[in-house]
DRENDREN-345536 format. One record per residue (C-alpha): x, y, z; residue number from 1. Coordinates in nm, 4 decimals. Layout:
X=X; Y=Y; Z=Z; lummi=NUM .
...
//
This chain:
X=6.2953; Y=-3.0656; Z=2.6488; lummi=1 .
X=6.3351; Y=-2.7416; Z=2.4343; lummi=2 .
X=6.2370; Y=-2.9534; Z=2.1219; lummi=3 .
X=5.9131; Y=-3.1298; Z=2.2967; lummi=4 .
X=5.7869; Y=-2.7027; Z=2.4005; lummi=5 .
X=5.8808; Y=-2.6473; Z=2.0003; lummi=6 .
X=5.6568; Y=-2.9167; Z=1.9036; lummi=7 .
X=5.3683; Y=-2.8470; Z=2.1044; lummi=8 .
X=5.3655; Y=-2.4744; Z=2.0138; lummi=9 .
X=5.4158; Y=-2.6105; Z=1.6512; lummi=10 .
X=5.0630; Y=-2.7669; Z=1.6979; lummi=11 .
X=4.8854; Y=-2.5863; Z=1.9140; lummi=12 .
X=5.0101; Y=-2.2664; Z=1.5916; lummi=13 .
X=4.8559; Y=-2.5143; Z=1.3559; lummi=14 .
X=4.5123; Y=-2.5652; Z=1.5463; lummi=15 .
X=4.4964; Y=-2.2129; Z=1.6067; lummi=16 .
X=4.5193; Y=-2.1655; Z=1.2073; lummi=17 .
X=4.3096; Y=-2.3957; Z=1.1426; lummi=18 .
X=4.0268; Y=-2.2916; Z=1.3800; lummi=19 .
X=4.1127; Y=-1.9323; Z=1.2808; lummi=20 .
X=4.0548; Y=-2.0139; Z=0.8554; lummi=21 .
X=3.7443; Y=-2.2191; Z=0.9287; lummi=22 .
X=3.5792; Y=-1.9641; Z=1.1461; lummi=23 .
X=3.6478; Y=-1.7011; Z=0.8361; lummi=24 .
X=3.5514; Y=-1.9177; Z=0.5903; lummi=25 .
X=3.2443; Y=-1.9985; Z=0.7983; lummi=26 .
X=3.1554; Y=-1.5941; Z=0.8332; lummi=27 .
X=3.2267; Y=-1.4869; Z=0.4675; lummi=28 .
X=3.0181; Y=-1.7422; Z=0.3324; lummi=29 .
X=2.7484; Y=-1.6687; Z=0.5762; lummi=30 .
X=2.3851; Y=-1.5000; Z=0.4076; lummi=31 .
X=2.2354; Y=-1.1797; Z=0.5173; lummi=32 .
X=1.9710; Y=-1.3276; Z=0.7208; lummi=33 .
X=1.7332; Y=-1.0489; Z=0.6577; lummi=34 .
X=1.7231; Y=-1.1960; Z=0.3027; lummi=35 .
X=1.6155; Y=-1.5629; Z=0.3933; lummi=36 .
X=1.2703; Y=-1.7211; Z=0.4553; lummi=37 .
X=1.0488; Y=-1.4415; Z=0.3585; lummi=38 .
X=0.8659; Y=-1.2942; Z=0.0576; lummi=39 .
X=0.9891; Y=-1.0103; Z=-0.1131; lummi=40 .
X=0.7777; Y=-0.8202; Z=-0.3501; lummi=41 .
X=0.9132; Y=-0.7395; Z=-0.7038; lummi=42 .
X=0.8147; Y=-0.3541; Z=-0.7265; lummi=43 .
X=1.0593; Y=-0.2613; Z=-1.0275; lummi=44 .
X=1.2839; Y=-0.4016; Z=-1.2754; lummi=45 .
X=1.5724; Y=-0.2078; Z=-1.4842; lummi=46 .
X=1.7013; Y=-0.4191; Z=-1.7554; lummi=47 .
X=1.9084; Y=-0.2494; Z=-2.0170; lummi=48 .
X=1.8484; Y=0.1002; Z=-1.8403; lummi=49 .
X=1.4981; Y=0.0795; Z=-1.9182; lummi=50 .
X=1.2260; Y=0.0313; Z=-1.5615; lummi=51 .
X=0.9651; Y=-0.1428; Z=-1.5644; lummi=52 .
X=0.7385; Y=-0.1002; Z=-1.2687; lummi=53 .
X=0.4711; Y=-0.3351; Z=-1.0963; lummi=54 .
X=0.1275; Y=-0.1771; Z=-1.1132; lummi=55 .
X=-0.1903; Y=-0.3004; Z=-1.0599; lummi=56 .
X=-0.2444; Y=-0.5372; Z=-1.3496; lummi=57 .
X=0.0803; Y=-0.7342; Z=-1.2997; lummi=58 .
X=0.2831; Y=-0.8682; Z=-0.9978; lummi=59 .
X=0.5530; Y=-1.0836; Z=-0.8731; lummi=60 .
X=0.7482; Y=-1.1376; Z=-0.5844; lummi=61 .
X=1.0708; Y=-1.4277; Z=-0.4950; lummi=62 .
X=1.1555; Y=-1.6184; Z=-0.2428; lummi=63 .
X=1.5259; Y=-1.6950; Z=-0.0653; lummi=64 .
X=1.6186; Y=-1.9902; Z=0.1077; lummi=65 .
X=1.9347; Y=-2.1436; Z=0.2418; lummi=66 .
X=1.9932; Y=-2.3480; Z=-0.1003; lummi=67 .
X=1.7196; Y=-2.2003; Z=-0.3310; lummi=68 .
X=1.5538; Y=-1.9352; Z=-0.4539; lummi=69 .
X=1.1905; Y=-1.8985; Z=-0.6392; lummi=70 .
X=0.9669; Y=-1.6387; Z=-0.7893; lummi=71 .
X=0.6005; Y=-1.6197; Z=-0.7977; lummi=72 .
X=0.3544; Y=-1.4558; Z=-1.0243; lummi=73 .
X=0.0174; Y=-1.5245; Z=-0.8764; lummi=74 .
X=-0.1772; Y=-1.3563; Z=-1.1892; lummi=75 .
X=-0.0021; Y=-1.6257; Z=-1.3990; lummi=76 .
X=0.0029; Y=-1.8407; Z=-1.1744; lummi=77 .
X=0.3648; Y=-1.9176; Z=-1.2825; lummi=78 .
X=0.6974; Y=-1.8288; Z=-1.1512; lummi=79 .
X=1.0609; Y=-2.0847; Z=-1.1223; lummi=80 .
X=1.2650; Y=-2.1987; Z=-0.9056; lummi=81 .
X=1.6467; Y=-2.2874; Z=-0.8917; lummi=82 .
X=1.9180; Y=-2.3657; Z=-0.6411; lummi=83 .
X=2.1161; Y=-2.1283; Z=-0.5024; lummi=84 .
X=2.4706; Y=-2.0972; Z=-0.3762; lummi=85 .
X=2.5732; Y=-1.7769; Z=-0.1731; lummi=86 .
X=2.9372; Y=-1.6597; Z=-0.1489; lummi=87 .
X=2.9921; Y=-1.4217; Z=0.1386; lummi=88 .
X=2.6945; Y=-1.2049; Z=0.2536; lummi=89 .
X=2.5893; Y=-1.0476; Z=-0.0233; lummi=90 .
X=2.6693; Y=-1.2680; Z=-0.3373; lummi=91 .
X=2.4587; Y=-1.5814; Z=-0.4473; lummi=92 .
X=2.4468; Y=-1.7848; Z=-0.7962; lummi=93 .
X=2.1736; Y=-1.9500; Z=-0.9325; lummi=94 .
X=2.1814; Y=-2.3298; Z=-1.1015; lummi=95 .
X=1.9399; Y=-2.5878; Z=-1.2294; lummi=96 .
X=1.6494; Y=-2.3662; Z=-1.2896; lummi=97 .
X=1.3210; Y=-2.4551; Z=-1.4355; lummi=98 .
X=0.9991; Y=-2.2385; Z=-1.5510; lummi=99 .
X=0.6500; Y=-2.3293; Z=-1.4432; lummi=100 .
X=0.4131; Y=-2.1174; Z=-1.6369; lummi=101 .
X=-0.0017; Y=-2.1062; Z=-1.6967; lummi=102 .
X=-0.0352; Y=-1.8961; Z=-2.0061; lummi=103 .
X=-0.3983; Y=-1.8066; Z=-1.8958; lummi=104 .
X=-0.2603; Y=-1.4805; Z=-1.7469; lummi=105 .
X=-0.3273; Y=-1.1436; Z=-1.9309; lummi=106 .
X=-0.0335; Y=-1.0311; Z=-2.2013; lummi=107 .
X=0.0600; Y=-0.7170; Z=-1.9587; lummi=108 .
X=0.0967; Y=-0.9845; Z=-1.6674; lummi=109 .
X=0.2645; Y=-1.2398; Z=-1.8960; lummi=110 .
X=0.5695; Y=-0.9520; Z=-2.0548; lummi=111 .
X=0.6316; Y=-0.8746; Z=-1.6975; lummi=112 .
X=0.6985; Y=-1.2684; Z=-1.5902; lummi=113 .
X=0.8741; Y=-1.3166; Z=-1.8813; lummi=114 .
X=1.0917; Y=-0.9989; Z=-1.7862; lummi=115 .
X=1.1232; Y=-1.1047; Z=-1.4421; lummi=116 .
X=1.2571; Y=-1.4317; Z=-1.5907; lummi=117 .
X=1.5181; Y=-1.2489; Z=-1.8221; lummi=118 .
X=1.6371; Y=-1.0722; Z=-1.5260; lummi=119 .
X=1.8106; Y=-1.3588; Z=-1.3941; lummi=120 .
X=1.8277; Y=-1.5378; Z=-1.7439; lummi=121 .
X=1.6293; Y=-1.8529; Z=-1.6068; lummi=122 .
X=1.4964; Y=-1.8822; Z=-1.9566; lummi=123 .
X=1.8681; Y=-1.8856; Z=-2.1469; lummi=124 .
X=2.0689; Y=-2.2159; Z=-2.1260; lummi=125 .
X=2.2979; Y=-2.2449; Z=-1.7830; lummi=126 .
X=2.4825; Y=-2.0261; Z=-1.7016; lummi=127 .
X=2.2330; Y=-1.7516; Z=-1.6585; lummi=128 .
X=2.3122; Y=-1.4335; Z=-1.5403; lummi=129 .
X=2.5123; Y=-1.5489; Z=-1.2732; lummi=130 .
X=2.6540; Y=-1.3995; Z=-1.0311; lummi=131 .
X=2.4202; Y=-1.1710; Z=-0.8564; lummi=132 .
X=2.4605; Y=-0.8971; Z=-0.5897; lummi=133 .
X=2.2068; Y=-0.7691; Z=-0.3102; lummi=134 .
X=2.2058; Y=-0.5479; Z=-0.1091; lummi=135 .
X=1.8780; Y=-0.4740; Z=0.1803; lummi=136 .
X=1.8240; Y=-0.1314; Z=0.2382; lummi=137 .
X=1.6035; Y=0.0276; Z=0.5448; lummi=138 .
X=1.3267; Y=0.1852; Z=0.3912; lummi=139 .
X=1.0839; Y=0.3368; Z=0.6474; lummi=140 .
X=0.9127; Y=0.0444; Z=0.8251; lummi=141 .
X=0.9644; Y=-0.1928; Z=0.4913; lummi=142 .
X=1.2742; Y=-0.3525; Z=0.3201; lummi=143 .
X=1.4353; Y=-0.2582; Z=-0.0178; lummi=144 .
X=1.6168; Y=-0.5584; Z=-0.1458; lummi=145 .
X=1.8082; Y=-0.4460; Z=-0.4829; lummi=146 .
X=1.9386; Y=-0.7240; Z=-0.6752; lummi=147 .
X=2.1749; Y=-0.7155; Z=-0.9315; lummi=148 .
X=2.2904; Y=-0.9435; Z=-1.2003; lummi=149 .
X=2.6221; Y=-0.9692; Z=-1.4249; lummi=150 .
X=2.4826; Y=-0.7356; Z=-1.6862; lummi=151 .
X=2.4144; Y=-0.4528; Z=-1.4075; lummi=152 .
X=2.0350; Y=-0.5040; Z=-1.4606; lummi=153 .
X=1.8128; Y=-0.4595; Z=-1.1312; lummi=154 .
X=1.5494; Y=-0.6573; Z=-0.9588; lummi=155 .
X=1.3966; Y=-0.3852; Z=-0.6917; lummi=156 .
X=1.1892; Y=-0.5338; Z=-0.4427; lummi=157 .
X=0.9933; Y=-0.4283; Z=-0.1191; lummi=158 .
X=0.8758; Y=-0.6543; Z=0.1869; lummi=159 .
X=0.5472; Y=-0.4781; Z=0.1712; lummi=160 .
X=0.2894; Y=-0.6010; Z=-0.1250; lummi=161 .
X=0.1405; Y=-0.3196; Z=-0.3088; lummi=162 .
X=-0.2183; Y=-0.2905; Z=-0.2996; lummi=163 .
X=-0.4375; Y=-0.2794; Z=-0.5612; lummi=164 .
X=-0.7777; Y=-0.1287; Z=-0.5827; lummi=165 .
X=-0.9103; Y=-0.4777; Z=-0.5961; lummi=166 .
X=-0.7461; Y=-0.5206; Z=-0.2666; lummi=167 .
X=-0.8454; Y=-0.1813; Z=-0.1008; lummi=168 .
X=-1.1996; Y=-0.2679; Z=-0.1922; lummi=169 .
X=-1.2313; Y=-0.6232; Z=-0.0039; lummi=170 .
X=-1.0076; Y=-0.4340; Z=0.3103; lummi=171 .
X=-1.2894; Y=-0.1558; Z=0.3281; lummi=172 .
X=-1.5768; Y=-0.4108; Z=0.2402; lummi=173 .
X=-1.4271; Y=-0.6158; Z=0.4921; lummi=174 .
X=-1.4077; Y=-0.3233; Z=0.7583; lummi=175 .
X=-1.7537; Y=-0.1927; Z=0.7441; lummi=176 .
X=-2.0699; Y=-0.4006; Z=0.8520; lummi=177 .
X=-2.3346; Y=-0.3091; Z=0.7120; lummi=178 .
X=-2.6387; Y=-0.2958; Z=0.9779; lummi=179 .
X=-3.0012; Y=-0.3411; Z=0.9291; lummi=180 .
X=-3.2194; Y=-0.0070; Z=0.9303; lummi=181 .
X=-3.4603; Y=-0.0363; Z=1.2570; lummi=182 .
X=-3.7713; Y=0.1614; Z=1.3528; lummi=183 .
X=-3.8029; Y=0.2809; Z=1.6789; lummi=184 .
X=-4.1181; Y=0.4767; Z=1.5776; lummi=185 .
//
């Protein structure tokens, strides 16, 4: 009888350690979900301790997913794409990248991509500049998201675009109607 009580606390141990290192191997693997399914906007980049900062004239922004990541850079109308692997809830590799460029962008707009691309080495052979950190960051009613790659170079990026004067034009074109003068002479 003593031997049968052994056996089933022997196994119900074992189930319990089993549940117990899938359910942490199930959390540490786990994204932040406030980095998934939306667009953040690339506002600065520091590679080799030198920034290089989005204006006006240049642009570019990524996108996270459950299994891959891609950048955009409308003035190019270029960016890549690559699958991702995270590892706990702030770590994620890149693999199997590839570049789509238009090279009808302006040379300002085209450095920056091409910087953007460096950053996470999409344009060097595999393995690029894996790993990379995050980390998101509260930053009055927007999102930092800080990335950072093997080499300690950042990726700084913002959930809010940045507008341009282009854009602030149309918005105030766009929020004044313009009315026909009338006589009431």
């Amino acid at each position: 009888m003593i031997f049968v009580y052994l056996v089933l606390n022997f196994l119900d141990m074992k189930y319990l350690y089993i549940f117990g290192f899938l359910f942490t191997y199930v959390i540490c693997t786990a994204q932040d979900v406030e980095l998934l399914d939306k667009e953040w906007f690339l506002n600065e980049m520091v590679i080799n301790g030198e920034s290089y900062l989005r204006t006006q004239n240049v642009d570019g922004s990524a996108f996270f997913y459950e299994e891959e990541v891609y950048t955009s850079h409308p003035m190019c109308q270029g960016g890549f794409g690559a699958t991702t692997t995270y590892y706990g809830n702030d770590v994620f590799e890149i693999f199997e990248g590839i570049i789509l460029v238009d090279f009808g962008c302006n040379p300002d707009a085209m450095a920056f991509m091409g910087k953007h691309h460096s950053f996470y080495g999409i344009d060097d052979v595999p393995p690029y500049n894996n790993p990379f950190d995050y980390i998101i960051e509260p930053n009055g009613n927007d999102q930092m998201l800080t990335v950072t790659n093997v080499n300690g170079d950042q990726a700084i990026y913002g959930t809010q675009p940045i507008l341009t004067v282009e854009g602030l034009i149309k918005v105030l074109l766009l929020s004044f109607q313009i009315l026909p003068k009338m006589n009431y002479c």
